[in-house]
C-alpha positions as a printed NumPy array, in Angstrom:
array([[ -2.757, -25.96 ,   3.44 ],
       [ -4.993, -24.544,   5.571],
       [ -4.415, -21.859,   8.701],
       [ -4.182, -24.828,  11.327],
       [ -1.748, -26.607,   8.885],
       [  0.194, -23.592,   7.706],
       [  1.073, -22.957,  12.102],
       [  2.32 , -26.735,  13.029],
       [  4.716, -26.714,   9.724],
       [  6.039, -23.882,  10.793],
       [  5.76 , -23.539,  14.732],
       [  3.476, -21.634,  16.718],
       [  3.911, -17.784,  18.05 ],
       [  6.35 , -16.315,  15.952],
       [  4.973, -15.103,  12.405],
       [  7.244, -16.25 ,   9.821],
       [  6.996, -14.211,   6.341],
       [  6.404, -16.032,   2.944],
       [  9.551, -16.449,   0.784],
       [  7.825, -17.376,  -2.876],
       [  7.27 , -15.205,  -5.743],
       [  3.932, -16.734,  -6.551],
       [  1.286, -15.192,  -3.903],
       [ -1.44 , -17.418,  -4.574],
       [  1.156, -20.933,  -4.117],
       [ -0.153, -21.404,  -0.378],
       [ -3.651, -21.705,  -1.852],
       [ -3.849, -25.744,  -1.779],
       [ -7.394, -26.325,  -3.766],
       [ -8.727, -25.654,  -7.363],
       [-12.188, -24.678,  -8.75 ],
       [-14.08 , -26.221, -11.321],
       [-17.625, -24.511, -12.866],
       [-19.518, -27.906, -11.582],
       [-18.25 , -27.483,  -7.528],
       [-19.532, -23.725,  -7.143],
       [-22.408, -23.742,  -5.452],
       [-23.452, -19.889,  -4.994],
       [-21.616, -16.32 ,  -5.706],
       [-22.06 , -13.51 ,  -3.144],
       [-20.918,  -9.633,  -3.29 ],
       [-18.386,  -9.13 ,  -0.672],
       [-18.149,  -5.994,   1.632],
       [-15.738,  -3.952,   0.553],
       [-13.546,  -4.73 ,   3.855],
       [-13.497,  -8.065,   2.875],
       [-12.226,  -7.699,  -0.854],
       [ -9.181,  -5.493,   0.368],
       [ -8.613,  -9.013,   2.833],
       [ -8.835, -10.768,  -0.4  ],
       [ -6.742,  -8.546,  -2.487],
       [ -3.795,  -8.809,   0.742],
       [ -4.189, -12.559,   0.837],
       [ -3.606, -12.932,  -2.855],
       [ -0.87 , -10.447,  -2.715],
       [  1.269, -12.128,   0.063],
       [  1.006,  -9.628,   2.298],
       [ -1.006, -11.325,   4.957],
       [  1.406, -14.612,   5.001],
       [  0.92 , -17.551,   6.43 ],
       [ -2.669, -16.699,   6.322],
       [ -4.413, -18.714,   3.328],
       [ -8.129, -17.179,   3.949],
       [-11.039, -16.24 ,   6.667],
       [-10.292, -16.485,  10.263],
       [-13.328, -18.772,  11.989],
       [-15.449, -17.122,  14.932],
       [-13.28 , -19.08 ,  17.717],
       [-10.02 , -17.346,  15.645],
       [-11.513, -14.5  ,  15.541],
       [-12.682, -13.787,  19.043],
       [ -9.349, -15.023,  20.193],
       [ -7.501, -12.716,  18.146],
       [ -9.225,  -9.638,  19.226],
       [ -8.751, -10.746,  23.06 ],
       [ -5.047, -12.245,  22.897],
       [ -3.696, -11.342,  19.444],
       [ -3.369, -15.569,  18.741],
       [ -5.346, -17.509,  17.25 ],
       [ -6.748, -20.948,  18.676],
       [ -3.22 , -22.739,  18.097],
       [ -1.246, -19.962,  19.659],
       [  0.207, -18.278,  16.623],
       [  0.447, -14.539,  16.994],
       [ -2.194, -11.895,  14.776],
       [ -3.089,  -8.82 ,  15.364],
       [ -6.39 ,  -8.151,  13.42 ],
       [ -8.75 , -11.106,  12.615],
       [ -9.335, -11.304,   8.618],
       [-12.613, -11.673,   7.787],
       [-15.657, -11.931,   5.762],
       [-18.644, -10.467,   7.1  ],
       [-22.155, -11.06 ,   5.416],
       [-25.687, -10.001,   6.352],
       [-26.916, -13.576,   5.336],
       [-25.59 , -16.733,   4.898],
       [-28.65 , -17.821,   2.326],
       [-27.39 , -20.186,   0.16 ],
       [-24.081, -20.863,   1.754],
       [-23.208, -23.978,   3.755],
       [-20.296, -25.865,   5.261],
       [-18.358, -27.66 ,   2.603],
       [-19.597, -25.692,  -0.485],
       [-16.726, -23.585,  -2.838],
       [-18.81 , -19.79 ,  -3.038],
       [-17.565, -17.39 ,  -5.821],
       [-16.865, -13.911,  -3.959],
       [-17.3  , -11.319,  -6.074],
       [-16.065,  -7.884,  -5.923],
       [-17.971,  -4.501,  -5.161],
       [-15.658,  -2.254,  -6.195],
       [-15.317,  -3.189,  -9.756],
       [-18.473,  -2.814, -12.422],
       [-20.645,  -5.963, -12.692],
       [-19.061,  -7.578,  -9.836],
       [-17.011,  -9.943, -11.336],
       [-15.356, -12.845,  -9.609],
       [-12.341, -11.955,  -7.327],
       [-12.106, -15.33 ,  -5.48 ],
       [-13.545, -18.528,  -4.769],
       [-13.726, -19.79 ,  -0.923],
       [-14.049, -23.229,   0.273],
       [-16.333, -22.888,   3.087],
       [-14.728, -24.182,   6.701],
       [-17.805, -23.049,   9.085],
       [-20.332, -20.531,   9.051],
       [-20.984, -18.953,  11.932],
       [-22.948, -15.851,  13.254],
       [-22.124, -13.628,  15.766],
       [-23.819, -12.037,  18.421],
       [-24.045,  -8.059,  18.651],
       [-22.492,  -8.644,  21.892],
       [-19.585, -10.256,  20.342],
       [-19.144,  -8.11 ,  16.914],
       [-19.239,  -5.241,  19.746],
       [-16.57 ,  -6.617,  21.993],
       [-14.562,  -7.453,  18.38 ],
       [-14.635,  -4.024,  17.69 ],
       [-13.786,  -2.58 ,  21.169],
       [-10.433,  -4.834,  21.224],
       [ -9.92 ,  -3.937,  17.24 ],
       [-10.688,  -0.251,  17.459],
       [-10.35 ,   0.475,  21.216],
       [-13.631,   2.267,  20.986],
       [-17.358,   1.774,  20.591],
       [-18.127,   5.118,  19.485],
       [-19.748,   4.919,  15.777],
       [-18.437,   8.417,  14.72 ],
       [-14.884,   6.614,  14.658],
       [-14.631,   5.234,  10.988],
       [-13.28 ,   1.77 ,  11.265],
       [-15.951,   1.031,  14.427],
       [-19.207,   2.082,  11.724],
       [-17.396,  -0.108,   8.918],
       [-17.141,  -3.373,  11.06 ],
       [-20.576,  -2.989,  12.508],
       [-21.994,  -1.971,   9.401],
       [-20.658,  -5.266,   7.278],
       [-23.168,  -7.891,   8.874],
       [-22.906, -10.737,  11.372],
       [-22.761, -13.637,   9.238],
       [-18.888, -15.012,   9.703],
       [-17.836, -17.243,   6.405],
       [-14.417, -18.833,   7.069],
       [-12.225, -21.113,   5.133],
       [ -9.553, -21.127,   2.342],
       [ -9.679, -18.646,  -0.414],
       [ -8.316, -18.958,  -4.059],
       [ -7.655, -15.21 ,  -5.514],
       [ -8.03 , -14.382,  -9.156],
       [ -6.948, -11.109,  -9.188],
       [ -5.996,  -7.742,  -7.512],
       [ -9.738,  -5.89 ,  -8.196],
       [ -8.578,  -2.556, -10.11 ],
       [ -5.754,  -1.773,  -8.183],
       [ -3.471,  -3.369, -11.551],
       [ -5.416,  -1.241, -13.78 ],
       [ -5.964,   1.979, -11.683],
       [ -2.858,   2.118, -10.253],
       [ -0.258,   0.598, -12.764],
       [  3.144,   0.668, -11.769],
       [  2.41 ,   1.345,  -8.035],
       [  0.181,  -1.438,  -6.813],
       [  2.858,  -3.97 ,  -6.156],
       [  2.891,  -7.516,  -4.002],
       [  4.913,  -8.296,  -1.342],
       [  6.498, -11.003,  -3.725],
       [  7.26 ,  -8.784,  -6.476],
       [  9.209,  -5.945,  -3.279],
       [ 11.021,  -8.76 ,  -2.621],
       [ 11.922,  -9.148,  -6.051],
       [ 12.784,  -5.26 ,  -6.597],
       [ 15.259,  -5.313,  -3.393],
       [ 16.976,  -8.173,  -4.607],
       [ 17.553,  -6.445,  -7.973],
       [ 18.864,  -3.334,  -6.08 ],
       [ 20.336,  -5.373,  -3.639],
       [ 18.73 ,  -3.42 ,  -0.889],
       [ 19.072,  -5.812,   2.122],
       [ 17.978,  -3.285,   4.585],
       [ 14.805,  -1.307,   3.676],
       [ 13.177,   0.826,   5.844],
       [  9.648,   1.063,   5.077],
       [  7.15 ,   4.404,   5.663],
       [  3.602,   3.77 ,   5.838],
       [  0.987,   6.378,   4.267],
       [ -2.186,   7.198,   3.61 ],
       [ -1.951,  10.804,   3.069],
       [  0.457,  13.128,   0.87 ],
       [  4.523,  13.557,   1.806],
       [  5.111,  16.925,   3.769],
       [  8.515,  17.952,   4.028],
       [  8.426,  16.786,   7.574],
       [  7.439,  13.069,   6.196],
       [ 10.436,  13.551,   3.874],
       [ 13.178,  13.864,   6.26 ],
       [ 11.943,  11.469,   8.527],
       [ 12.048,   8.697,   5.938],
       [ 15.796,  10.244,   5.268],
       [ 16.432,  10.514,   9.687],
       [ 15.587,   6.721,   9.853],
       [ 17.553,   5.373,   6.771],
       [ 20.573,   7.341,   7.94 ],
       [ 20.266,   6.265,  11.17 ],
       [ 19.96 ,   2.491,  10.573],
       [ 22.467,   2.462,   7.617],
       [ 19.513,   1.344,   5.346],
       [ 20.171,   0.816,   1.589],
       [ 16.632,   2.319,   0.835],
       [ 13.028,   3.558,   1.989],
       [ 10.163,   1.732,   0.658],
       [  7.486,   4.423,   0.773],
       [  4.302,   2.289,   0.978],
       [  1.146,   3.785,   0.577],
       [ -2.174,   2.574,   1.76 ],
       [ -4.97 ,   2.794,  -1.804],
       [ -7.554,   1.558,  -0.933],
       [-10.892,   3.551,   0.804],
       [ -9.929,   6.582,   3.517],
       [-12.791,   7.826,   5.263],
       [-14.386,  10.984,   3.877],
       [-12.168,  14.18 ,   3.453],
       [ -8.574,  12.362,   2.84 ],
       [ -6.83 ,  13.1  ,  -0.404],
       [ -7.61 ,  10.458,  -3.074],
       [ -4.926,   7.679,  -4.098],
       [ -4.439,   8.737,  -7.63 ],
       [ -3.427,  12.374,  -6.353],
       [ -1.23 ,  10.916,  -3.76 ],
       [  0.459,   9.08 ,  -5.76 ],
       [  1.231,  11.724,  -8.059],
       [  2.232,  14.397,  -4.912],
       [  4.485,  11.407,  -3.504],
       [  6.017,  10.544,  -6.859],
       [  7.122,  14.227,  -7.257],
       [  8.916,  14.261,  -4.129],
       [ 11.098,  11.815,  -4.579],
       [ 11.889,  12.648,  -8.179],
       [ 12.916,  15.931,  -6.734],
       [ 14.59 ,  15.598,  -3.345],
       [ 15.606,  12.188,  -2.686],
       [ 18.717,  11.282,  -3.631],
       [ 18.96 ,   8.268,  -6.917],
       [ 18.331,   4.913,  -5.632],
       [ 17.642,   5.616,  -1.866],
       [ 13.769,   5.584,  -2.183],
       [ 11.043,   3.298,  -3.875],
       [  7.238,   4.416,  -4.088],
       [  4.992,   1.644,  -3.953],
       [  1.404,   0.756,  -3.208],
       [ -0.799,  -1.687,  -1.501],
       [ -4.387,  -2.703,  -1.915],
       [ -6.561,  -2.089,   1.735],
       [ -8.832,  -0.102,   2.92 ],
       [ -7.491,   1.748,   5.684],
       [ -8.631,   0.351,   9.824],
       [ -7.715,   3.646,  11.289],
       [ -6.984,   0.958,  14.277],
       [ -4.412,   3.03 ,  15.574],
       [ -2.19 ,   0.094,  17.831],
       [ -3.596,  -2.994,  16.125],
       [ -3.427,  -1.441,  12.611],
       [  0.477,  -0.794,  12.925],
       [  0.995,  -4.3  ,  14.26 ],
       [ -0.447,  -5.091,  10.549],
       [  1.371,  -2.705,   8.702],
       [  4.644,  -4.677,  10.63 ],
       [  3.273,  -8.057,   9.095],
       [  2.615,  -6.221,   5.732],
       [  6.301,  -4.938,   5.481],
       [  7.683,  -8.483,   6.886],
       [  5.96 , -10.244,   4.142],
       [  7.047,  -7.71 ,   1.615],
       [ 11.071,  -8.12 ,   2.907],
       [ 11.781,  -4.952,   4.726],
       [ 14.041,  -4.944,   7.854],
       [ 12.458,  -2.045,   9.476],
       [  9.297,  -0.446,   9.629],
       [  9.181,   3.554,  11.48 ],
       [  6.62 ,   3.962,  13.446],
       [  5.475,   7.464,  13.942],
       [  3.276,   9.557,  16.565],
       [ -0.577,   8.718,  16.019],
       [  0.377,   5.74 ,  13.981],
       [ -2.909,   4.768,  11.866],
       [ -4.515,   6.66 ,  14.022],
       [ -8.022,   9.002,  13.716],
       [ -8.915,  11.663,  15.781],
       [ -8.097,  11.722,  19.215],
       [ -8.705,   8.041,  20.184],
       [ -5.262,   7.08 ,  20.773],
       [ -2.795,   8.385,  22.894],
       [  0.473,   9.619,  20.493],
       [  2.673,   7.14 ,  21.084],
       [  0.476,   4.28 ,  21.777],
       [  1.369,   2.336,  18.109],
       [  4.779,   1.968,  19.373],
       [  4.03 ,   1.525,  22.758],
       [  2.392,  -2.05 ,  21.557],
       [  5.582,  -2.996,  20.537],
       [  7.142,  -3.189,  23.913],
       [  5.086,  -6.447,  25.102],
       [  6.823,  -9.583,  25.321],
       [  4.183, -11.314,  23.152],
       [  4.622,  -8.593,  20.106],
       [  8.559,  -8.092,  20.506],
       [  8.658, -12.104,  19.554],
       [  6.149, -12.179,  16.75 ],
       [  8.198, -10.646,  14.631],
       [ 11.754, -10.526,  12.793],
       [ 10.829,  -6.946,  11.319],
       [ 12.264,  -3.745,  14.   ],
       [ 10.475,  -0.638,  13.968],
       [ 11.78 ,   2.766,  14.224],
       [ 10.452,   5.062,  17.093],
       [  9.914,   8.168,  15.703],
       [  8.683,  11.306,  17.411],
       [  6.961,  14.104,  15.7  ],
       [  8.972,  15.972,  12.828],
       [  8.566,  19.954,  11.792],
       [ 10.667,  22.745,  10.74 ],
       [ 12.813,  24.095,  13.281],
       [ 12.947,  28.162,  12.555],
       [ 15.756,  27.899,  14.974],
       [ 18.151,  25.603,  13.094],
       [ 16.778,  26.264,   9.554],
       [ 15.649,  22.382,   8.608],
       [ 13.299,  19.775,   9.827],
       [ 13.826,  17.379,  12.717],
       [ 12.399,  15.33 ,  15.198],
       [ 11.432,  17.231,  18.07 ],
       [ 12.749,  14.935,  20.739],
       [ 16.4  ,  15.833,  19.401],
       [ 15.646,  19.467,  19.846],
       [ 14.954,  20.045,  23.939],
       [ 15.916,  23.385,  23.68 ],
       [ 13.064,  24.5  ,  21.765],
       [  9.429,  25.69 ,  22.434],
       [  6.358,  25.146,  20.539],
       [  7.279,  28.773,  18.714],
       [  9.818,  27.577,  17.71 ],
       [  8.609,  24.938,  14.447],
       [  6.443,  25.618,  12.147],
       [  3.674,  23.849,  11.882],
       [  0.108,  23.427,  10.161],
       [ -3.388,  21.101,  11.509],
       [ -4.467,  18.985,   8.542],
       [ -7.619,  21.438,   8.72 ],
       [ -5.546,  24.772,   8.515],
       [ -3.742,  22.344,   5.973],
       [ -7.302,  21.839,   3.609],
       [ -8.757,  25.25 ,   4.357],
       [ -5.714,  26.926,   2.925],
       [ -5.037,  25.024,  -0.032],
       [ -9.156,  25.432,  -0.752],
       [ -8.66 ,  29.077,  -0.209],
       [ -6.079,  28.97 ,  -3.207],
       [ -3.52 ,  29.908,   0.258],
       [  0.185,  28.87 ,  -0.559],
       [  1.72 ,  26.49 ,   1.461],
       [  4.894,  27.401,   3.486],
       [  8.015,  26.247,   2.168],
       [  9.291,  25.02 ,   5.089],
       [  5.888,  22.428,   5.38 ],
       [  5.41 ,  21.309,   1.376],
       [  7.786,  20.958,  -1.302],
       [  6.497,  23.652,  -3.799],
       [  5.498,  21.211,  -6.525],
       [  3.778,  18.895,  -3.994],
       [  2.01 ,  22.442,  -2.836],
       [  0.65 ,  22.875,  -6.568],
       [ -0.201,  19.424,  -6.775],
       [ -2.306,  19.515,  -3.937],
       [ -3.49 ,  22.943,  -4.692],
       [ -5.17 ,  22.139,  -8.11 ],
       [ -6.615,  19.062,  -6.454],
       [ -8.522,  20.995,  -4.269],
       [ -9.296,  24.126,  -6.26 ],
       [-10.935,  21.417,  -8.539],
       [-13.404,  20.507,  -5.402],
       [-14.445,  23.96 ,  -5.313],
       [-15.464,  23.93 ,  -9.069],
       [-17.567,  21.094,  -8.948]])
């Protein structure tokens, strides 16, 4: 069933999340040897598009958007046939040599040695755009033109050569492998709620490690909403230069919630992506990610996704409030301001519950004060990073210094 299809069975506007186990079952066409007519190396962008349409998590979407999808997305969030989404999913070449309308093309994977085969696409169109248009795609994406932002050089960098059209996935590229046990789809969350019989989850998106901060707002929301659980979801795919690598991450988060969270309340799980930093449009993703994966909430934090100082604080939740977005979805987000220890009350909150208080009054650390201390073999403060996440990080990034 293809996009057009997938929208009239189930209604226009309102996203509706995928219910099946089996990711790939909305894929409607198989591949023989004899009807592949070329193989091409993906950009990396569009292999973590692959990876989330295999997985589930991009539901009811079954592969490329077209140009006309595309452009309408990034101007109106709908596509063509009015159904709501909030970051066209693409794949981006430099050339379309050897690629026509009607042929199956094996799309191979760049982030794996030798490049083997991570799906096969029946080709719908193929289309190029002009730099006018990839420029005015990335302005609505990204809200910015300037090329120092990551997420703006990625897009433009990929190639104007749109391929659209249905996509049968093979596999998950090395997230299985690299990150057993934490690369998960949104079929198999499902699954793992049901068996816990979580039937309110409250999910936390991440691409960084869990501060203390981080840790009690994931406890603030769940307590507030009367959630059975926190799905702590992190992002591992590629970060722009400087973040902390998945692998140690993973390890930092894993410790955490070992330690401090209390049996049964929290789940650490991954996802395969490369991160947008798209600020606004990027959390309106995350909420389809965590609708498709079967969580009731989603918190939504100051800077959401964001890089820099391209977006105003609060503008991820602030894109909630339209009419249009408030009736996409059946996932609710949780508003959350920003979170630090109080020195005053001896624990972390959220500073909007606090008006009493001046900036003195929290402690708190810039994610360069942050690097440069841990580099300097600095200790953390208590009140910022769980001891053993401290050493974690620490020997992480006494290692970069040895190199």
């Amino acid at each position: 069933m293809n996009v057009a299809s997938m929208v009239n069975a189930f209604g226009g506007g309102k996203l509706f999340s995928c219910k099946e186990n089996d990711e790939n079952s909305h894929s409607n066409f198989s591949v023989s040897e004899a009807s592949v007519s070329n193989s091409v190396v993906v950009s990396s962008s569009a292999a973590a598009n692959l990876v989330m349409l295999g997985a589930g998590y991009f539901c009811p979407l079954t592969g490329f958007h077209n140009k006309d999808d595309a452009l309408s997305i990034c101007e109106d969030m709908r596509m063509q046939n009015g159904q709501f989404w909030p970051v066209p999913v693409l794949n981006l070449l430099r050339t379309h040599e050897g690629i026509s309308e009607g042929d199956v093309v094996a799309l191979k994977d760049p982030n794996v040695e030798d490049c083997p085969i991570l799906a096969y696409q029946r080709v719908e169109s193929v289309e190029r755009l002009t730099f006018t248009e990839m420029e005015r795609m990335a302005k609505n994406i990204f809200g910015t033109l300037d090329k120092k932002h990551p997420g703006v050089e990625t897009f433009l960098s990929q190639g104007p050569v749109l391929i659209a059209g249905d996509v049968l996935v093979l596999n998950y590229s090395f997230y299985e492998s690299s990150f057993a046990g934490t690369f998960v789809t949104a079929g198999q969350l499902r699954t793992a709620f049901a068996q816990r019989n979580w039937q309110k989850v409250v999910a936390f998106q991440t691409r960084n490690p869990m501060h203390r901060a981080h840790e009690e707002l994931c406890k603030i929301a769940k307590n507030e909403l009367g959630a059975d659980g926190v799905l702590i979801h992190m992002l591992l795919g590629k970060l722009k230069e400087g973040d902390i690598p998945a692998n140690v991450r993973d390890s930092a988060i894993r410790t955490m919630v070992e330690l401090y969270f209390a049996e049964n309340t929290a789940m650490v799980c991954g996802y395969g992506f490369d991160m947008l930093y798209a600020g606004p449009k990027e959390a309106l993703l995350h909420a389809v990610i965590r609708q498709n994966a079967g969580c009731s909430h989603l918190i939504v934090g100051r800077d959401h996704a964001g890089v820099g100082d391209y977006y105003s604080p609060f503008a991820a939740q602030e894109i909630f409030h339209s009419e249009l977005v408030s009736s996409a979805y059946e996932i609710e987000i949780f508003e959350a301001d920003h979170t630090a220890f109080s020195k005053k009350l001896n624990k972390v909150v959220m500073m909007r519950d606090v008006p009493d208080h001046v900036p003195e009054d929290f402690i708190m650390l810039s994610g360069s004060r942050v690097r440069e201390m841990l580099g300097n073999g600095e200790a953390l403060p208590p009140e910022f990073a769980r001891p053993e996440v401290a050493d974690i990080l620490m020997a992480y990034y006494q290692g970069l210094r040895n190199i």
